[in-house]
C-alpha positions, 0 to 999 in steps of 0.5 A: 500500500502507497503510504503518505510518505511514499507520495510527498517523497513521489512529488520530489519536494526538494526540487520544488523550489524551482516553481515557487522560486521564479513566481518569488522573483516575478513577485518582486519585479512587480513590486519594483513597478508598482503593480503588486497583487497579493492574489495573482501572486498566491495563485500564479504559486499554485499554478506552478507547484500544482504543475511542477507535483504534476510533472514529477509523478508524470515522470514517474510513471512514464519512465516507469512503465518504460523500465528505464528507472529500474537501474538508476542511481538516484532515489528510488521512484513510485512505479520502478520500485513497486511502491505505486502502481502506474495507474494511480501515478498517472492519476495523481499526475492528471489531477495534479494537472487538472488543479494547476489547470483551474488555477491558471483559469483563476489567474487569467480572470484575476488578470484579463490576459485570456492569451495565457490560456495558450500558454498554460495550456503548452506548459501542461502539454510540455509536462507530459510529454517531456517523457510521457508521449510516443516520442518524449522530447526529454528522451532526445536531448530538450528536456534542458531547453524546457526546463530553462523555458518553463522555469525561467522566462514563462513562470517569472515574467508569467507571474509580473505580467499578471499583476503588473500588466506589463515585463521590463528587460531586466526582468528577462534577465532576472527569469534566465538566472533563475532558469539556469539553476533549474536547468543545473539541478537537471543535468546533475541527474542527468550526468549522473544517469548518463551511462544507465540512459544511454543503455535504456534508449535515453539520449538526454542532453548528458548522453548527446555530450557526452561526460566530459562536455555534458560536466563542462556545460553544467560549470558554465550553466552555475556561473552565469547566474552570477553574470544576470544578478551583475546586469539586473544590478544595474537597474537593482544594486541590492540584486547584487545580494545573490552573487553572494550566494551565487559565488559558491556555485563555482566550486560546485562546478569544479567538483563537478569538472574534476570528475565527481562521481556516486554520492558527490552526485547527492551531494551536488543536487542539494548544494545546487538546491540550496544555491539556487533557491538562495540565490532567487530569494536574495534576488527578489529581495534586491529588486524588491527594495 
């Protein structure tokens, strides 16, 4: 029988703060402009972690029922392990999707822009079909471009958009540093199950890469979060703040360039989680004030 713990450990709580951290810092830009709505803010943070839980066991089950979770080297799954039948993991994952649905219908009639209907409407498509279709796209090498899409520029200029009504330059740039962690905590993954993908049929961007070049990709991906707090800086001095935390992630990546391997993965996946969840809060601090 799937226990509670088995479900809240299926949603993969350390990796949600991918969705709250770019609402976090859309928030802020909306702040800086003097369109702040507390309740588009609380509901645009639903609909990204409904959409982020719906994702998770969306992939549970589709890289389940496919069998390439049975070897990985990270924590164990719902379906792979026989904690969960796939069934009631696709359930959860439709109505994960569904609550994350409503919710951005609420966000559309709180705004008035009915277009990012279009939009949410892509991001529940992007979700499941990252593997969960007859040609996942995240079995071919984009799952980092959508990660970076998703949780950079949509959720962050998505979340501004709707209570400011408008999106500023430097708020592009702000969205890219919080894409890039996201896409970091993915390649940790991905680097790590390079050698069981590429032996289930799974050619992520890692296996595309190979090791070497795939390790190189994820030291630039952690610097130049650096890069976007400096430029954002310009218009926000105290956005400055999350090259503090920022920083570190340097040598993050040179653990990663010299060749970590087995539990330094574990090791690497919670440093870049507390990276970059800092580093988004100090940054929607900075351009707060």
């Amino acid at each position: 029988m799937t226990t509670t713990a088995d479900w809240v450990a299926g949603a993969r709580p350390r990796t949600l703060w991918t969705a709250a951290v770019p609402v976090a810092v859309g928030t802020a830009c909306a702040i800086s402009v003097g369109g702040f709505r507390l309740l588009p803010a609380l509901v645009a943070l639903g609909v990204a972690l409904a959409l982020q839980v719906g994702s998770n066991y969306a992939n549970d089950y589709s890289d389940g029922v496919r069998g390439t979770d049975v070897d990985r080297i990270g924590p164990e799954r719902l379906v792979a392990s026989g904690k969960a039948t796939p069934s009631s993991v696709k359930r959860a994952a439709y109505l994960s999707f569904a609550a994350g649905a409503l919710l951005g219908v609420a966000l559309v009639l709180l705004s008035g822009i009915w277009w990012l209907l279009a939009v949410g409407a892509v991001a529940i498509v992007a979700a499941w079909t990252y593997t969960g279709s007859s040609r996942p796209y995240g079995y071919d090498g984009w799952g980092e471009v959508s990660v970076f899409v998703f949780f950079g520029p949509v959720a962050t200029l998505g979340t501004m958009l709707t209570q400011a009504g408008h999106v500023t330059w430097w708020a592009w740039v702000a969205s890219a540093g919080v894409g890039l962690y996201a896409v970091a905590l993915l390649l940790v993954n991905n680097i790590r199950d390079l050698a069981t993908d590429a032996l289930a049929g799974k050619r992520t961007l890692a296996v595309k890469l190979g090791e070497f070049r795939a390790r190189r990709l994820f030291a630039a991906v952690v610097t130049l979060p650096v890069a976007c707090a400096i430029v954002v800086g310009f218009v926000h001095p105290f956005a400055l703040l999350a090259t503090m935390v920022a920083l570190p992630s340097v040598f993050i990546a040179l653990g990663m360039r010299m060749g970590a391997a087995g539990a330094n993965f574990g090791v690497m996946f919670k440093g870049i989680s507390g990276v970059g969840l800092a580093y988004g809060l100090l940054l929607a601090f900075g351009i707060a004030i």
